[in-house]
VEXBA-810282 format. One line per 3 residues: number of its first residue (from 1); for each residue x, y, z of N, C-alpha, C, O. Coordinates in Angstrom, 1 decimal. Layout:
N
NUM	X:Y:Z:X:Y:Z:X:Y:Z:X:Y:Z  ...
***
This chain:
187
1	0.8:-1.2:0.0:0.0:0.0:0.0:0.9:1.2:0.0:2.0:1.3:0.5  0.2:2.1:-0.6:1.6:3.6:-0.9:0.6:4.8:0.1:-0.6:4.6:0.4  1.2:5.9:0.3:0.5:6.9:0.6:1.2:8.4:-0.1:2.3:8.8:-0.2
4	0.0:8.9:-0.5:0.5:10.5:-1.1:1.1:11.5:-0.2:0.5:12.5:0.1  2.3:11.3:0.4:3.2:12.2:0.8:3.5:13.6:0.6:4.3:13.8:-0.3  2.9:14.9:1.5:4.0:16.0:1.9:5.0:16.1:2.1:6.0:16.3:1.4
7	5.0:15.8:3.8:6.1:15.8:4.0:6.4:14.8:5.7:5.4:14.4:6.2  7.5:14.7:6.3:7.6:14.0:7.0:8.5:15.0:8.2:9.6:15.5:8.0  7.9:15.0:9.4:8.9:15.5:10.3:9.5:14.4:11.4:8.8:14.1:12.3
10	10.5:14.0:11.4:10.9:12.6:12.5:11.0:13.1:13.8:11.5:12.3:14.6  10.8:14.3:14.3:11.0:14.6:15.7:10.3:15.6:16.0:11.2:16.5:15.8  9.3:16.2:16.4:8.1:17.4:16.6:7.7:17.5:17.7:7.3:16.4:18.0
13	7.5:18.5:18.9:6.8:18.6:19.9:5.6:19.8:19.8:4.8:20.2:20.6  5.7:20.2:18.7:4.6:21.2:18.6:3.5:20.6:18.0:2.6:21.4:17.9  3.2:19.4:17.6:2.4:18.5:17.0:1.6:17.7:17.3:1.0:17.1:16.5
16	1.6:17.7:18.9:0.8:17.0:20.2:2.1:16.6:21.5:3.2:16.9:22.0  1.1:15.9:21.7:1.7:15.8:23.6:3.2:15.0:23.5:3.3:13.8:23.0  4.2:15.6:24.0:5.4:14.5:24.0:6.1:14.9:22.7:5.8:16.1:22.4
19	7.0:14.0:21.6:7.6:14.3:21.3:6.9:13.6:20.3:6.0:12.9:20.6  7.2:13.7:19.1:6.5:13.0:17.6:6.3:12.7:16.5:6.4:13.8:15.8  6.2:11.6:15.6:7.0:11.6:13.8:5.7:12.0:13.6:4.6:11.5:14.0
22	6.2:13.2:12.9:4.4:13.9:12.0:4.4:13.5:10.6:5.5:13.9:10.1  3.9:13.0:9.9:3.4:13.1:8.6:2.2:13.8:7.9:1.0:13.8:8.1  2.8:14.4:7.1:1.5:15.5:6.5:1.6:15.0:4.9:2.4:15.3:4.0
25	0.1:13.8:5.0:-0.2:13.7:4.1:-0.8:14.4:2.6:-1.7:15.3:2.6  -0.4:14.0:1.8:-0.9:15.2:0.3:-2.5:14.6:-0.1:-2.9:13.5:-0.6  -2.9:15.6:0.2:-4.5:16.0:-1.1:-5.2:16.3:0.0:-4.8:15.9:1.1
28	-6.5:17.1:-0.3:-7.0:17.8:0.2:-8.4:18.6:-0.3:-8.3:19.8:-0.4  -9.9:18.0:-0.7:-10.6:18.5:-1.2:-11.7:19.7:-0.5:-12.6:20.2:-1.0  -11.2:19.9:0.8:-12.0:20.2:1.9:-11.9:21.9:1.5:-12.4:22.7:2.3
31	-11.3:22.3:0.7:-10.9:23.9:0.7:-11.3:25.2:1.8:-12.0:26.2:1.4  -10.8:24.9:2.9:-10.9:26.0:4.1:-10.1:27.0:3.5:-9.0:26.8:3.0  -10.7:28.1:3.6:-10.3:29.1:3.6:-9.6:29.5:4.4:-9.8:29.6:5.6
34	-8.1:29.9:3.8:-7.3:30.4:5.1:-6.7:29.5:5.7:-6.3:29.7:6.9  -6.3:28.3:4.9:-5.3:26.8:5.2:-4.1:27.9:5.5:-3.9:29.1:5.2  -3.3:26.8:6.5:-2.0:27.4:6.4:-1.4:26.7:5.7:-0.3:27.0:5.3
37	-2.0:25.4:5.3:-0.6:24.3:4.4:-1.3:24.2:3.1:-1.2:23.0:2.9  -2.0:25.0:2.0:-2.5:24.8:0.7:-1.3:24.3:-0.2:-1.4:24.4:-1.5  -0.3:23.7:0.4:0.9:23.5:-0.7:0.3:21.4:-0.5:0.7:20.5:-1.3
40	-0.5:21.3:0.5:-0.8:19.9:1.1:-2.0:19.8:0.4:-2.2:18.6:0.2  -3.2:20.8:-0.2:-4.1:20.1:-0.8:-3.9:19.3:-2.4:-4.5:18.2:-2.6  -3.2:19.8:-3.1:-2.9:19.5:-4.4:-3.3:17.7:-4.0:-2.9:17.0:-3.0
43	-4.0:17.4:-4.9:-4.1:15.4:-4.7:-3.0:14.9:-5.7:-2.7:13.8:-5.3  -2.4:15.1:-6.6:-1.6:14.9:-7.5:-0.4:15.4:-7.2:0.6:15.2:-8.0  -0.2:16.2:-6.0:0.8:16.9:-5.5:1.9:16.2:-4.5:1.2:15.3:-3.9
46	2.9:16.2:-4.2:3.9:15.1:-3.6:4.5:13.9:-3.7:5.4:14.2:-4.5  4.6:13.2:-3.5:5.0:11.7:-4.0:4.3:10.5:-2.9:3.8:10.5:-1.8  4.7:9.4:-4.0:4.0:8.3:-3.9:5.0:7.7:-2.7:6.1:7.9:-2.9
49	4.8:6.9:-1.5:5.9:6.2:-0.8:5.1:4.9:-0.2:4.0:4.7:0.3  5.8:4.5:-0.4:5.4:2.6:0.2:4.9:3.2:1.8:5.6:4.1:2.2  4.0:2.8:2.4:3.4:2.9:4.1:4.4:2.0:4.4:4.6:2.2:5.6
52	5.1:1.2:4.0:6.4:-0.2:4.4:7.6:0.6:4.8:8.2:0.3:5.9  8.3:2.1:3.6:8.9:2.8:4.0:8.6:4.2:5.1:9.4:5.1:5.4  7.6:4.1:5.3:7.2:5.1:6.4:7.4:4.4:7.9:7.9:4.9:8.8
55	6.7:3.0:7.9:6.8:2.1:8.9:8.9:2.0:9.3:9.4:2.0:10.4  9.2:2.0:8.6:11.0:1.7:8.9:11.0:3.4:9.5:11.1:3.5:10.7  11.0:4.4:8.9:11.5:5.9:9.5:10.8:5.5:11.2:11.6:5.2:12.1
58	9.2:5.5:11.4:8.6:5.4:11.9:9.6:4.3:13.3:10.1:5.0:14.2  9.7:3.2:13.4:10.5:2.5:13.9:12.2:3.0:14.2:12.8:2.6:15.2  12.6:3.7:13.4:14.0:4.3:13.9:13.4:5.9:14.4:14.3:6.5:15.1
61	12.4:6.6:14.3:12.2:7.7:15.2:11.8:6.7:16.5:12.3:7.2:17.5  11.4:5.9:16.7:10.8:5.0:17.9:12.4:5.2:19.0:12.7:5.6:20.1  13.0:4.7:18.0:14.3:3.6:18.5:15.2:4.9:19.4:16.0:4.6:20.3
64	14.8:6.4:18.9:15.3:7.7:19.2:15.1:8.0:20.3:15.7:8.8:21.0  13.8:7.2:20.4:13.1:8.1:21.8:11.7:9.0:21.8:11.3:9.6:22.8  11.0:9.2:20.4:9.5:9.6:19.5:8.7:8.8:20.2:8.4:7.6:20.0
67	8.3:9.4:21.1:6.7:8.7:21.6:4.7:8.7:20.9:3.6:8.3:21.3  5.2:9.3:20.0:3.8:9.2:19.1:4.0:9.5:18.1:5.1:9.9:17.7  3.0:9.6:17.3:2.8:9.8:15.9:1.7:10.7:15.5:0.7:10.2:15.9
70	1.3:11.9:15.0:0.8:12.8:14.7:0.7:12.5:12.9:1.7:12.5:12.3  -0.5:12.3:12.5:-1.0:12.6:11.4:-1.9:14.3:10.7:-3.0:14.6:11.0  -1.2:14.9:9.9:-1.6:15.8:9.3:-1.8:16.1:7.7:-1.9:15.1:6.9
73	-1.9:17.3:7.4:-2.1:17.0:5.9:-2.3:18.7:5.5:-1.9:19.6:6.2  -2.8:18.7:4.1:-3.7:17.5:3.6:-4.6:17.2:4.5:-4.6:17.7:5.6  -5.4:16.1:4.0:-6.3:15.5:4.7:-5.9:13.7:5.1:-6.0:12.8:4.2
76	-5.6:13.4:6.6:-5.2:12.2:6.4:-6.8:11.0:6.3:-6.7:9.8:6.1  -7.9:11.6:6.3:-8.6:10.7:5.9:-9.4:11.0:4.7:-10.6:10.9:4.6  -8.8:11.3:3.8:-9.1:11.2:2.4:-8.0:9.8:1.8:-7.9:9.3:0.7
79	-7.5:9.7:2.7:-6.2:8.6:2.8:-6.3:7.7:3.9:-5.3:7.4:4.5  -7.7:6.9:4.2:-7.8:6.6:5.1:-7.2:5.2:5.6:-6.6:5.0:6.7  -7.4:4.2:4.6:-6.8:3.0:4.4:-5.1:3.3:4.8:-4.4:2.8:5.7
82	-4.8:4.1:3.8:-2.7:4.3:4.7:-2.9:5.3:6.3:-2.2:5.5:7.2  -3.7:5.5:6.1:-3.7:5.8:7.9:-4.0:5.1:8.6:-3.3:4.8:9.6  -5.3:4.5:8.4:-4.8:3.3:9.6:-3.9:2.7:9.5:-3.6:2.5:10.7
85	-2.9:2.2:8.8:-2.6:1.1:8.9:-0.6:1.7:9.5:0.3:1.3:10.2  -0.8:2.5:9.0:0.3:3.6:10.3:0.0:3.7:11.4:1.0:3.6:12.2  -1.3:4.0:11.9:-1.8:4.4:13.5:-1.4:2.7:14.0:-0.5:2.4:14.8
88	-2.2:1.7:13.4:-1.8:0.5:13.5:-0.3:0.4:13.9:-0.1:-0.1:15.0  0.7:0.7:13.3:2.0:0.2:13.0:2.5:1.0:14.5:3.3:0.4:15.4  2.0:2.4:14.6:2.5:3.2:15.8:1.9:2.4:16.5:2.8:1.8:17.1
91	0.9:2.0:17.0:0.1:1.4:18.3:0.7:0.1:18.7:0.8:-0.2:19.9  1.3:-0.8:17.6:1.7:-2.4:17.9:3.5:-1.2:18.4:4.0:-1.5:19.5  4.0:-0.4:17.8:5.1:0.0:18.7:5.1:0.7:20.2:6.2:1.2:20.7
94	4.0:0.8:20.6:3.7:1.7:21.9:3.6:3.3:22.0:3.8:4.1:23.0  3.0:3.5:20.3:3.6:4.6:20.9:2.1:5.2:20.9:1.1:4.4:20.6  1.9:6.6:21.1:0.5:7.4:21.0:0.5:8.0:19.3:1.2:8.2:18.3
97	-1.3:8.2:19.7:-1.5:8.7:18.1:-2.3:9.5:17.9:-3.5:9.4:18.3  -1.9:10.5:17.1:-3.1:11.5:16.8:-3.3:12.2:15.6:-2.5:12.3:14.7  -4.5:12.5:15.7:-4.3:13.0:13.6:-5.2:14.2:13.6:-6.3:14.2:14.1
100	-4.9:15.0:13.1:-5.9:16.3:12.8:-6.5:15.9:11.3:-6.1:15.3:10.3  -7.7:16.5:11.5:-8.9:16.3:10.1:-9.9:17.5:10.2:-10.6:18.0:11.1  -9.8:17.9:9.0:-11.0:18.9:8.9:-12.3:18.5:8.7:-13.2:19.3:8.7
103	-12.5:16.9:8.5:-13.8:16.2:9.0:-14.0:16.7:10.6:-13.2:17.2:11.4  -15.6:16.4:10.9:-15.8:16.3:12.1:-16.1:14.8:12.2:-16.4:14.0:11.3  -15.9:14.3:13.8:-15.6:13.0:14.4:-17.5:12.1:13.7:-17.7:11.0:13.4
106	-18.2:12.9:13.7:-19.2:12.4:13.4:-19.6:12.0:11.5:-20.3:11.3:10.8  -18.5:12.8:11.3:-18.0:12.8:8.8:-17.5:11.3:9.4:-18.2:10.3:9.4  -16.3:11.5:9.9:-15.4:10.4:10.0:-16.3:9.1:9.9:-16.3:8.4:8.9
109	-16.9:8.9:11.1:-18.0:7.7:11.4:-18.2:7.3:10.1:-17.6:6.3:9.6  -18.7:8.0:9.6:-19.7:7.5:7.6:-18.8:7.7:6.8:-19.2:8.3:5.8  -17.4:7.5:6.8:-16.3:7.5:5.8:-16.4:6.3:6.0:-16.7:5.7:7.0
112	-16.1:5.8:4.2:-15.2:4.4:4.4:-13.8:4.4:5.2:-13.0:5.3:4.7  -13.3:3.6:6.2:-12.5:3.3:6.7:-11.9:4.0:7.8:-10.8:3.8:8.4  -13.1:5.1:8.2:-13.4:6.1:8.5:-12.9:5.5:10.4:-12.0:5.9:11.1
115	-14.1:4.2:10.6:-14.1:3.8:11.8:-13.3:3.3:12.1:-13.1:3.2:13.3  -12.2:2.5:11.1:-10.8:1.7:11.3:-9.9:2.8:11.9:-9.0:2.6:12.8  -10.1:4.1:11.5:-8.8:5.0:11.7:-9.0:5.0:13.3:-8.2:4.7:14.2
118	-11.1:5.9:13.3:-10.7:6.6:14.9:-10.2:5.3:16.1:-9.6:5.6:17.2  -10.4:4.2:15.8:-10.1:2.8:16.7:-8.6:3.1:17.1:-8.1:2.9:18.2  -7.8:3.5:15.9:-6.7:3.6:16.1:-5.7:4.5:17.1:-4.6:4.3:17.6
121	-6.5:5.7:17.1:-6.6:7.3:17.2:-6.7:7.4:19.0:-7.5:6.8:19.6  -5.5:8.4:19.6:-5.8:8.3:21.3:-6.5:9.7:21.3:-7.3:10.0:22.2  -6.2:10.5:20.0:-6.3:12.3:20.3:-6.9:12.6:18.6:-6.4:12.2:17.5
124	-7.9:13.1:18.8:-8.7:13.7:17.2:-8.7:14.8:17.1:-9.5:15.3:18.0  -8.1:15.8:16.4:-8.8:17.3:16.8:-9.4:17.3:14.9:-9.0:17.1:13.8  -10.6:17.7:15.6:-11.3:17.4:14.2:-12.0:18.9:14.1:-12.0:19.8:14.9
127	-12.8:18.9:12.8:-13.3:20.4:12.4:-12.4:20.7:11.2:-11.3:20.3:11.0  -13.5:21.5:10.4:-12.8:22.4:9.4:-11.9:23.7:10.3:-12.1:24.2:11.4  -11.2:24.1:9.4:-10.4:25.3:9.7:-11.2:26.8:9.0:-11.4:27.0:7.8
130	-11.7:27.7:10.1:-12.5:28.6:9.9:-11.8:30.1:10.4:-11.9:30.3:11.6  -11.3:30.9:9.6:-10.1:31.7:9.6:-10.4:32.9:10.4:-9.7:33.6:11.0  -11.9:33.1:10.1:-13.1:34.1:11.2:-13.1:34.0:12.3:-13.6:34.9:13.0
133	-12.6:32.4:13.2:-12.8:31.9:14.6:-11.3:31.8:14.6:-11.0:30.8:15.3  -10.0:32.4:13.9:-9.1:31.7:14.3:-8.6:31.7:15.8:-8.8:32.7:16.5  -7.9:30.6:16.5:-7.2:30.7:17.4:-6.1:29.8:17.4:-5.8:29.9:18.6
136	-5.2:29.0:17.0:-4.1:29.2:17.3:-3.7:28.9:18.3:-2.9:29.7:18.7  -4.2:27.6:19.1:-3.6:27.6:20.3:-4.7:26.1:21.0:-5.9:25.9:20.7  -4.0:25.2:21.7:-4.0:23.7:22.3:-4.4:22.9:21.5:-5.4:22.2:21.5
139	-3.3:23.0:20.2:-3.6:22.4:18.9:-4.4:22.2:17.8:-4.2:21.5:16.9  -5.8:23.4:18.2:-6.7:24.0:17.5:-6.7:25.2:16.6:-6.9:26.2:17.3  -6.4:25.3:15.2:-6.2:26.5:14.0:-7.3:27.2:14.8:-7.1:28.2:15.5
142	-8.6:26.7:14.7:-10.1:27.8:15.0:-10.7:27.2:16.1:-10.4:26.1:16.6  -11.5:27.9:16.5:-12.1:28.0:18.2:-13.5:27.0:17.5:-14.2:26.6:18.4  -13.7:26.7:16.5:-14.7:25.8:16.3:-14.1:24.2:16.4:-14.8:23.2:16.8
145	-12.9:24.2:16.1:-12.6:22.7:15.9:-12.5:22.0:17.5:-12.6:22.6:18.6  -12.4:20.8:17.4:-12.8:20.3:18.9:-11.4:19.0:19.7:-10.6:18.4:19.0  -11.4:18.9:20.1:-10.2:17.6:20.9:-10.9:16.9:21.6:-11.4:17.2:22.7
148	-11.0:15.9:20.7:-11.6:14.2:21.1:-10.5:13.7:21.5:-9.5:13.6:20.8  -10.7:13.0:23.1:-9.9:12.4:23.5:-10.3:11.0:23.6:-10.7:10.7:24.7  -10.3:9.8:22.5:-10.8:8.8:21.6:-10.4:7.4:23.0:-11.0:6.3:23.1
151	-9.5:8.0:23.8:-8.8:7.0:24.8:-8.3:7.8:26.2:-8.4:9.0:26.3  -7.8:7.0:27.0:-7.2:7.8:28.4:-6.0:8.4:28.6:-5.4:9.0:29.5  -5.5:7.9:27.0:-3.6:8.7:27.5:-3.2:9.5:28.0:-2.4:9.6:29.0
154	-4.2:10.6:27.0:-4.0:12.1:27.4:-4.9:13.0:28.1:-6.0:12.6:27.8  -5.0:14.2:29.1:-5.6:14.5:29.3:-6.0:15.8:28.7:-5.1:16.5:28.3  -7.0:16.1:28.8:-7.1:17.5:27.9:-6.2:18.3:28.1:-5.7:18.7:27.0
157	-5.6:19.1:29.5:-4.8:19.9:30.1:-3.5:19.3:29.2:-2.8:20.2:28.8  -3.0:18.1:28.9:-1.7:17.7:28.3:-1.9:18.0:26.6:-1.0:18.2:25.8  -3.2:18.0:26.6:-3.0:18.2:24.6:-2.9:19.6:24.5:-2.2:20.2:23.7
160	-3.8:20.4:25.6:-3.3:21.9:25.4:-2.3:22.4:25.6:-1.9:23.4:25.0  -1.6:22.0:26.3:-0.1:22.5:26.4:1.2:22.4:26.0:2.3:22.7:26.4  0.4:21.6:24.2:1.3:21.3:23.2:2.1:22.6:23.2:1.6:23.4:24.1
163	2.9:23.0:22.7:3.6:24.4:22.1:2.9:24.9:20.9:2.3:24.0:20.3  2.8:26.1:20.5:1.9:26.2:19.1:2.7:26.3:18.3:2.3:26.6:17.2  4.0:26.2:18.4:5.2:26.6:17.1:6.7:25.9:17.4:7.3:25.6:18.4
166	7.1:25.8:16.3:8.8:25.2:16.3:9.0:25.4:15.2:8.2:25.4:14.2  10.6:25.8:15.2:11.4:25.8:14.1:12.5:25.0:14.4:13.1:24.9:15.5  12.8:24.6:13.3:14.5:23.6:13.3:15.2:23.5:12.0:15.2:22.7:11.0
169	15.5:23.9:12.1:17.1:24.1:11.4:17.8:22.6:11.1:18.4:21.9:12.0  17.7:22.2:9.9:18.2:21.3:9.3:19.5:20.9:9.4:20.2:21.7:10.1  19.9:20.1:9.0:21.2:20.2:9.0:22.5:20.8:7.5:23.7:21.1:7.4
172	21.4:20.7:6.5:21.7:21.3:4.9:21.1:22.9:5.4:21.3:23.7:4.5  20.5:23.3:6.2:20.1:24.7:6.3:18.6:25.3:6.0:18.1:26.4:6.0  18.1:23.6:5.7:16.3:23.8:5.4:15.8:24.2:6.9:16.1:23.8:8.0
175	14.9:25.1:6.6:14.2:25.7:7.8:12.7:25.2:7.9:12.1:25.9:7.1  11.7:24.2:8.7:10.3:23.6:9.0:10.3:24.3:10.0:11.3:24.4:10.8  9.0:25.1:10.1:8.1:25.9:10.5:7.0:24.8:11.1:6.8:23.9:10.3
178	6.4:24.7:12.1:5.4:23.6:12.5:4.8:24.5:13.9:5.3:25.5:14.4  3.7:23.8:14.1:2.8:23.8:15.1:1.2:24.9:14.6:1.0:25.7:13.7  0.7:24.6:15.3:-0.9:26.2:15.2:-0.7:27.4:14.8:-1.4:28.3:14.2
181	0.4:27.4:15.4:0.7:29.3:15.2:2.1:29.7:14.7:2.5:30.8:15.1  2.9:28.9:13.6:4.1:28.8:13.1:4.1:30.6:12.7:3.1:31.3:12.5  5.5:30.9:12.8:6.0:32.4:12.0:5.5:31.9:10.3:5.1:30.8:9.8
184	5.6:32.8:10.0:5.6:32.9:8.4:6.9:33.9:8.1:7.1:35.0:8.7  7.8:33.3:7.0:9.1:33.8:6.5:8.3:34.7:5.5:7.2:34.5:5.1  9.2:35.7:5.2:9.2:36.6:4.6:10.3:36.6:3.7:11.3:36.3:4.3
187	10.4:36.8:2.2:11.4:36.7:1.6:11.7:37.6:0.8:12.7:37.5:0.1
***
């Protein structure tokens, strides 16, 4: 099985609770106004990668010391078949899991494969992104979207107090921008 790839971050704390390999899957039909990642809707946009080679990264961020896995996008349930089967792959390694979707938890339900994902899922923050309610803050873009806590890992007070931003500095000198409330570069 392949998944349409953005991009991959192997070590994130702005991305939920703890430390985290985020993946921001590509496509995106949901068109919120006022995305911050429109480079993630394109469906034809990114590349194709085996879920086999995501599962190996996914296992050596483990091996690092990555306590969960954060799915983003894009939309990771327009991709829902290679999401679960990642949330899957994070869960048989111990780690925690969470995925933002601009579905609400009740879309999800009536998706195909919709119910395989949230089984998977400890933390949902679900909702479209609505640029009129923005906030920017306990891993929520807009004050409409909501944090389903799908299991006991986390408690609300721990998903809010994600960070809303990180920058890191590559080692070739690429600069990732992440979290709710990332700077925006000026060029």
């Amino acid at each position: 099985m392949n998944v349409r790839l953005h991009a991959v971050e192997p070590r994130s704390r702005a991305n939920g609770p703890g430390t985290r390999f985020v993946v921001w899957m590509q496509g995106c039909t949901l068109g919120c106004a006022g995305c911050f990642n429109p480079t993630t809707h394109d469906v034809a946009g990114g590349g194709e990668v085996a879920v086999t080679e995501l599962v190996e990264q996914l296992r050596s961020a483990r091996a690092s010391g990555v306590t969960g896995l954060s799915l983003s996008g894009g939309e990771p349930l327009q991709q829902a078949p290679a999401a679960a089967a990642l949330l899957a792959e994070a869960r048989a390694l111990g780690m925690s899991t969470l995925a933002f979707s601009g579905y609400t938890i009740e879309e999800i339900r009536e998706l195909p494969s919709g119910p395989d994902v949230l089984a998977r899922l400890d933390v949902l923050i679900d909702g479209r992104y609505v640029a009129g309610d923005r906030l920017a803050s306990g891993l929520r873009g807009s004050a409409n979207q909501r944090i389903q806590l799908l299991t006991s890992r986390y408690s609300l007070a721990e998903v809010e107090a994600t960070p809303v931003a990180e920058i890191r500095i590559g080692p070739t000198g690429d600069v990732v921008l992440t979290g709710v409330n990332p700077l925006k570069l000026r060029r």
